[in-house]
C-alpha positions in Angstrom: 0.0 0.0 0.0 1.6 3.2 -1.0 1.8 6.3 1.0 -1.0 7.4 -0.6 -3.8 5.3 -0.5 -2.7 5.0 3.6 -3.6 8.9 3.7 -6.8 8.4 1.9 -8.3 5.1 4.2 -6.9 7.2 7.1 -9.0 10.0 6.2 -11.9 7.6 5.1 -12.1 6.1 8.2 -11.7 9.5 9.9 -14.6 11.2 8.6 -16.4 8.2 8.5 -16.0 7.5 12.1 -17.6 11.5 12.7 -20.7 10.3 12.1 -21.6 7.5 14.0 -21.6 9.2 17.3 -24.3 11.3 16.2 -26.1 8.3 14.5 -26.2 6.4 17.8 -27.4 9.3 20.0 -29.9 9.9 17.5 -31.0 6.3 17.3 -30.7 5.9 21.0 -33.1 9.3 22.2 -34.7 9.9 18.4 -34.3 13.2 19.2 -33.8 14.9 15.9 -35.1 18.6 16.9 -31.2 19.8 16.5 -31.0 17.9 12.6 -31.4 20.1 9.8 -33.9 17.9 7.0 -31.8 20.5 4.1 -28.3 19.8 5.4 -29.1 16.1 5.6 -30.9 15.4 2.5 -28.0 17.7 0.4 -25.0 15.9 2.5 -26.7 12.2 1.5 -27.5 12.9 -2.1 -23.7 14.2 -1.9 -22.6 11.3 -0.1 -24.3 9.4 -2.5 -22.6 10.9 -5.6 -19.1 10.3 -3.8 -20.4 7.1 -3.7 -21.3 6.6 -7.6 -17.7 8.6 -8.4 -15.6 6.2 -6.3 -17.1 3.2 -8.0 -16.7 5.0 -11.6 -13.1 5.2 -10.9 -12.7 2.5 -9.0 -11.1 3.6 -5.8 -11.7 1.9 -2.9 -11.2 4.2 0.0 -13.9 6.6 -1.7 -15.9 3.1 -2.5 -15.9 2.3 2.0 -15.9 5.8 3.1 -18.8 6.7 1.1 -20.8 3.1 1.3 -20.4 3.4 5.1 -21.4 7.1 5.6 -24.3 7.2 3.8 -25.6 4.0 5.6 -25.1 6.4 8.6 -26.4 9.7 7.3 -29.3 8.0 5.3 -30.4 6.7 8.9 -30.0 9.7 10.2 -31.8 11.3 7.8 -34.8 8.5 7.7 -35.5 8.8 11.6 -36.0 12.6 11.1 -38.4 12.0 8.5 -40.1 9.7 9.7 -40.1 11.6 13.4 -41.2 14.8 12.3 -44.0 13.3 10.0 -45.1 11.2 13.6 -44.6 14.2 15.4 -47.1 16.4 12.9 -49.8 13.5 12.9 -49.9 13.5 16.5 -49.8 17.4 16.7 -53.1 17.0 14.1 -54.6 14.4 15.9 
């Protein structure tokens, strides 16, 4: 492994690794009243993309980074959907 691809599954793992605190506290209170519905749809259809790219060009740390953040972010992103739409059906009820 060369120099570089250590510096790019270093900083795979790295920004991969940011998310899942915030996917576990989320899962664990399903409080998503701090969790912007914008940022997180944008940062998944990004993530997403990254995703698509890395497999076009065949790079792996791009390939796991991605594959494994948008698992996180598209939970995170489906538990404040589906909260908030809860949340308004019970405030209409």
């Amino acid at each position: 492994m060369t120099l570089t691809d250590t510096i790019g599954y270093l900083a795979a793992t790295l920004t991969t690794a940011a998310f899942v605190p915030q996917a576990l506290l989320t899962l664990r209170t399903r409080d998503v009243s701090g969790i912007s519905l914008g940022m997180y749809a944008v940062f998944t259809a990004g993530v997403a993309m990254w995703l698509a790219y890395g497999i076009a060009i065949g790079e792996w740390p791009i390939i796991a980074a991605n594959t494994a953040t948008l698992a996180l972010a598209a939970t995170i992103l489906g538990l404040k959907v589906s909260i908030e739409r809860q949340r308004r059906r019970d405030d209409g009820a």
